[in-house]
N, C-alpha and C positions, 0 to 999 in steps of 0.2 A: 793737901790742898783744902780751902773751904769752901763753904757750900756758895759763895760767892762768884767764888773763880772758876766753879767747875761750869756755872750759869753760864758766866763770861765766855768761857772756852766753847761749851756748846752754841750760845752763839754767833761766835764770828764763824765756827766751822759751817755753820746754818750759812753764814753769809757768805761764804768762798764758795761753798755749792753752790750758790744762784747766780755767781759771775763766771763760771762755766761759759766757753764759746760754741757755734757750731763749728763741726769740723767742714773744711773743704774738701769735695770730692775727689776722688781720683781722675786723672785724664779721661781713663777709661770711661769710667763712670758719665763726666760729663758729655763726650761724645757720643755715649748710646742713648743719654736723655735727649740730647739734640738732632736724632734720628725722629720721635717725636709719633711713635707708636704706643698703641695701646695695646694691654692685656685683654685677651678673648670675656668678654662678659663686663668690663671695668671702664672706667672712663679716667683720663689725666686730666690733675689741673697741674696749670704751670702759673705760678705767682713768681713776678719778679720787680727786680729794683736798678730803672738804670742809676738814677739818680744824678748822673753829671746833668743836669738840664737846669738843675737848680741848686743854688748855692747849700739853702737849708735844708737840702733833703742829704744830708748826712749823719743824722742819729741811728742807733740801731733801734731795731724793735724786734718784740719777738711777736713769729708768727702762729695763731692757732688756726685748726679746723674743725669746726665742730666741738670747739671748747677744749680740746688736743691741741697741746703745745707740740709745733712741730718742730721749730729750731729760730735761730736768729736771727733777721733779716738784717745787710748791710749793701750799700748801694756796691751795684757789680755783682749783685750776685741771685742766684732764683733757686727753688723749690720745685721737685715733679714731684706731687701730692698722686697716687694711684684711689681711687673713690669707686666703690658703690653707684651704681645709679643713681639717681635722686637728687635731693636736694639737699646744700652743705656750707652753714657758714664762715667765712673766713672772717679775721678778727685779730688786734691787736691786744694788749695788754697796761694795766694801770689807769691811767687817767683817762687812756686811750679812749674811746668814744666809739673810734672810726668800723663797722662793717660792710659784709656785702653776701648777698644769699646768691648763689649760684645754682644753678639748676642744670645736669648735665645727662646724656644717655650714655648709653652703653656704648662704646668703643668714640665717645665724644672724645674733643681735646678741647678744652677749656683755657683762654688764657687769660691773667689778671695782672695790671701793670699798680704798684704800691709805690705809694709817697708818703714818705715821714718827714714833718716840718714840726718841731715843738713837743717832739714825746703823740702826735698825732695820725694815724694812720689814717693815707685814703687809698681808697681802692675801687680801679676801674676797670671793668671788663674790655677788653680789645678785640679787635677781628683774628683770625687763626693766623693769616698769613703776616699779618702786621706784628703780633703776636713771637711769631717764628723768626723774623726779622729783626727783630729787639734784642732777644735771647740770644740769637747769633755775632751780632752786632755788638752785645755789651757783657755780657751774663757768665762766672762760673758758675755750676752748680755747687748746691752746699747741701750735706745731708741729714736725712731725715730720720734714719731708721739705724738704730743699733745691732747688732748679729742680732739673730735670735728672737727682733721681734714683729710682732704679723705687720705685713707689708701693706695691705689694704688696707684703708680709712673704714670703718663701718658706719 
């Protein structure tokens, strides 16, 4: 092969890695998030996307936290983010723009509703039980964390 093609090769392989999807959770899974408890010392955020409300809220995005790429947002589906105290940016990616600094305590539940219109994220903090209502009403969960890796946001 020349030193061309090997270029070539390396990158479309570079490109098929970054169209990777998130995976969907298991039942299981989703219904112990929808329980809607937190770990002793740690606070949850829940970031979700109904997205039926609006036509153009169907692109996907991917969602960061704290500059941690968590996995890839698509309407109908949410995130249980497990966090540190404190304070924690969430954040889209590319052209993206869109943030929001959240600020949570210790066995807080944090919820955040996301709209992507144009490759553009918005995100709005919501009330806990409105929150709760959405996720149940709309939401699989989709995951976050591969085996083996730390479970906590730092």
């Amino acid at each position: 092969m020349t030193r061309a093609a090997w270029i070539l090769a390396w990158c479309l392989l570079a490109a098929l890695g970054g169209c990777t999807s998130t995976p969907q959770a298991t039942a299981e899974n989703d219904a112990a998030a929808k329980h809607f408890i937190t770990h002793p010392g740690y606070a949850a955020l829940y970031v979700f996307r109904d997205g039926f409300h609006n036509y153009r809220d169907l692109d996907d995005s991917v969602l960061y936290v704290n500059g941690r790429v968590i996995g890839t947002t698509l309407a109908g589906t949410y995130y249980r983010i497990d966090v540190e105290p404190g304070e924690h940016v969430l954040s889209g990616h590319g052209q993206d723009q869109g943030n929001l600094k959240v600020r949570v305590a210790a066995e807080e539940i944090a919820f955040v509703r996301l709209s992507v219109a144009g490759g553009v994220s918005q995100f709005q903090r919501v009330a806990p039980e409105a929150g709760k209502r959405e996720i149940a009403r709309c939401c699989v969960l989709m995951e976050n964390w591969a085996p083996g890796q730390r479970p906590v946001l730092r």
